[in-house]
N, C-alpha and C positions, 0 to 999 in steps of 0.2 A: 504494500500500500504506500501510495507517495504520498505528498504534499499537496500535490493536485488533486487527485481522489477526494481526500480529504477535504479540501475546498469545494471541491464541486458534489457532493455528498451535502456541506452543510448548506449550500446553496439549493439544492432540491427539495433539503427536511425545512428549510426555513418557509413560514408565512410570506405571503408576501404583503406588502406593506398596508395595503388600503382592507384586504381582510384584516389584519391587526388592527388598523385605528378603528373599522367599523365598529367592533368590538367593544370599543372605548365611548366610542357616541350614544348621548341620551336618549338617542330616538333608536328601539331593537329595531337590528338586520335593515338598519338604513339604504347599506347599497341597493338592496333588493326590491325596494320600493319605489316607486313612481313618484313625480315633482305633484301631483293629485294628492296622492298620500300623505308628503310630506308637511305640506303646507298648514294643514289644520294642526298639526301638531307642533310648531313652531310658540304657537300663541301662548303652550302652558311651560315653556322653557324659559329659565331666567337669563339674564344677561351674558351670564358665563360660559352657560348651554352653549346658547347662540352662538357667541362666538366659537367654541368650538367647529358648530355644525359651520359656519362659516367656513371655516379655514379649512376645514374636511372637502367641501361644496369646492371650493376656488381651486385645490390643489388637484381633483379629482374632475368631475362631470362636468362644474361650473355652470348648472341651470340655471337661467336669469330669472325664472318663474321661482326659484328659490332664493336666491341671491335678492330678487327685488324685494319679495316679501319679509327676509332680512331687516333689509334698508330699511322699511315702513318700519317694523317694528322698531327700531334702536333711534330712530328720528321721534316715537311719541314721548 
């Protein structure tokens, strides 16, 4: 077994990155969900939420139907 192996072994057991943060986001199995889905659920997340799911949203899919609905929120 090399060094290589090695690497490329812990490269195929690892998550890859956007399954692990979904994980971490306030709204369950976000990725899997529609900008329909998501949006109602926005309303009961606090600031913090939000911004998470923000930065998940921008890094990822970047829907403006979620992104906008964002914006409305953190402007009231």
């Amino acid at each position: 077994r090399t060094a290589k192996d090695a690497g490329a072994e812990a490269t195929a057991s690892s998550p890859s990155a956007p399954a692990s943060e979904s994980e971490d986001l306030p709204i369950a199995e976000y990725d899997s969900l529609k900008a329909t889905e998501i949006i109602p659920e926005l309303d009961a997340l606090d600031p913090s939420q939000r911004a998470v799911i923000e930065a998940h949203e921008r890094a990822g899919r970047a829907r403006k139907t979620i992104l906008h609905r964002l914006a409305q929120l953190a402007g009231q």
